[in-house]
C-alpha positions in Angstrom: 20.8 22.2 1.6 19.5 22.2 -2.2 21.6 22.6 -5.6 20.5 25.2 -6.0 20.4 27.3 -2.5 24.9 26.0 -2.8 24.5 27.8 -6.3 22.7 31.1 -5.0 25.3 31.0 -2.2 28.5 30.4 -4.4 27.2 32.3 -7.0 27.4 29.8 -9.8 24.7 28.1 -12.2 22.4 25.0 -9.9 24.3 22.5 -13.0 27.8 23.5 -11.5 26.8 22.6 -8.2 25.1 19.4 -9.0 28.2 17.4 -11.0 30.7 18.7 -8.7 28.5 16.9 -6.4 28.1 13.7 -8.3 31.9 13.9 -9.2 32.4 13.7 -5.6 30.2 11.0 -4.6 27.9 13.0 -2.8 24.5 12.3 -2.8 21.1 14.1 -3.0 20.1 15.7 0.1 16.9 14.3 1.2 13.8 16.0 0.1 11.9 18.3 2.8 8.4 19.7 1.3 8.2 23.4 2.1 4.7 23.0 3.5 2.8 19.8 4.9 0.4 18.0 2.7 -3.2 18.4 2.6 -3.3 14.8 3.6 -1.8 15.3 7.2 -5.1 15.6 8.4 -6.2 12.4 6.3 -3.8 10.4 7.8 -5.9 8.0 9.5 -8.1 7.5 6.4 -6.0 6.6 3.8 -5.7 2.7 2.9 -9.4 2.9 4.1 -10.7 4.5 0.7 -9.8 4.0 -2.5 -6.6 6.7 -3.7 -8.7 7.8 -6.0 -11.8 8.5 -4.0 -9.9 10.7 -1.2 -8.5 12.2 -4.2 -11.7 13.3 -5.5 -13.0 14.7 -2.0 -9.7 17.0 -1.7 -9.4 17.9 -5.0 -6.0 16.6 -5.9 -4.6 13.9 -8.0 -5.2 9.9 -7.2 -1.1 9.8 -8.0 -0.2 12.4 -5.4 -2.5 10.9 -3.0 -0.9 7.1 -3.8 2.5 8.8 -3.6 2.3 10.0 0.2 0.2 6.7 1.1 3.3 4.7 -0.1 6.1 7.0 1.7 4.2 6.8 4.7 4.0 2.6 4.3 0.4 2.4 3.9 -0.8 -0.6 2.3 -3.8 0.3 -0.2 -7.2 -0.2 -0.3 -8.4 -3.5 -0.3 -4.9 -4.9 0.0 -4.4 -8.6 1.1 -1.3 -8.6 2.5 1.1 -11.4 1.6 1.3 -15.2 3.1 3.6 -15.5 6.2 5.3 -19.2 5.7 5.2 -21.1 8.9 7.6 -23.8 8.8 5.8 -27.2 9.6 6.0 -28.1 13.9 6.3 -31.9 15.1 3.3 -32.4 17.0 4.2 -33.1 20.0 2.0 -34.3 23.6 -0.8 -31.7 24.0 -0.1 -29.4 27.3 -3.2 -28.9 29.2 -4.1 -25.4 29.2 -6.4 -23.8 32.2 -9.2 -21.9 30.6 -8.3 -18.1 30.0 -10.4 -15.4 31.9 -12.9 -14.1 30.9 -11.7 -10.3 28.7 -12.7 -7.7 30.3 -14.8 -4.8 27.7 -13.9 -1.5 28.2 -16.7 1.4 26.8 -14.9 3.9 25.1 -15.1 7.1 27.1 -17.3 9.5 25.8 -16.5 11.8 23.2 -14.9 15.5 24.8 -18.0 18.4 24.0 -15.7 20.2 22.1 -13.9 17.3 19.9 -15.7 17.3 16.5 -17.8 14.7 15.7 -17.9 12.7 12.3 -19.9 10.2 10.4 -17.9 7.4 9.3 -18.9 4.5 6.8 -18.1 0.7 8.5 -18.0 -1.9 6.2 -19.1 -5.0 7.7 -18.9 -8.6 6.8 -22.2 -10.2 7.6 -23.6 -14.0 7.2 -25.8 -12.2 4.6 -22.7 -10.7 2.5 -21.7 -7.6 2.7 -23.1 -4.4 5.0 -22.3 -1.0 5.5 -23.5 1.2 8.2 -23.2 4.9 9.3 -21.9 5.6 12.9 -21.0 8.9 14.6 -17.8 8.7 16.2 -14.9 11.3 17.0 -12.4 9.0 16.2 -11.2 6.5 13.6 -10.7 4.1 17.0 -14.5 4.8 18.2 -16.1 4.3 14.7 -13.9 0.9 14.6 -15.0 0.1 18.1 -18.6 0.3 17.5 -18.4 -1.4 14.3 -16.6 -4.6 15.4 -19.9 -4.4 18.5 -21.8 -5.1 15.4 -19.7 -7.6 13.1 -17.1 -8.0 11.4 -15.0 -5.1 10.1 -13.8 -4.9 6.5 -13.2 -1.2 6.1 -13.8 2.3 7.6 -14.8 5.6 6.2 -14.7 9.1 7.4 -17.4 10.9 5.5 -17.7 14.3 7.2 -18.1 16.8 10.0 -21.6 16.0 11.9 -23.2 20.0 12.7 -23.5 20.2 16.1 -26.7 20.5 17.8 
């Protein structure tokens, strides 16, 4: 419960409320947004695009949208994430391995009639530099899965809503 909901309640100022609490040791009570954020449904996007791009398509601030990527532990865009230090190993006799079967490729089943369909931007990493494509999947998962079919991925964008028809 907030300062100042205690103060309404007690019927003293919100300052009363917050150094008796402080005097007591009590700390703040953890922040719960009164409605969800815009970028709920942008979940799966962000760390794809630059902050500042999403930004720019919702009409909000590139801080606001870095501020919920970083509460929600998403790395940015274009982030390398850090070394992993991997102690040396003494080598040791090699252990004949039997050859591994063959994986086994699943198609993605087809998208539902009714799920709305979107154009996303793949990023690929070619032998010729860089590439980006267009693809029309329903899901983040789908647009991945048919842009690893054709190279390497680097990145994924949702651009928008395909019309049906």
């Amino acid at each position: 419960m907030s300062d100042a909901v205690v103060a309404r309640e007690a019927g003293v100022c919100r300052q009363a409320v917050y150094r008796f609490r402080v005097s007591r040791g009590i700390g703040r009570p953890p922040f719960r947004p009164r409605h969800p954020s815009r970028l709920v449904r942008w979940h799966e996007v962000l760390g794809t695009v630059t902050d500042a791009d999403l930004a720019r398509r919702l009409g909000m601030s590139a801080n606001a949208v870095g501020k919920y990527r970083r509460r929600h532990g998403i790395p940015r865009f274009g982030a390398v994430p850090p070394p992993v230090a991997v102690p040396p190993v003494e080598a040791a006799a090699p252990i004949p391995v039997p050859p591994a079967p063959a994986p086994v490729v699943e198609e993605p089943p087809p998208p539902v009639a009714s799920a709305p369909m979107f154009a996303w931007r793949v990023r690929l990493h070619a032998d010729g530099g860089p590439l980006a494509r267009v693809v029309l999947a329903a899901t983040l998962d789908e647009a991945l899965a048919k842009g690893r079919a054709a190279g390497e991925v680097v990145a994924v964008e949702r651009l928008d809503e395909v019309l049906p028809g």
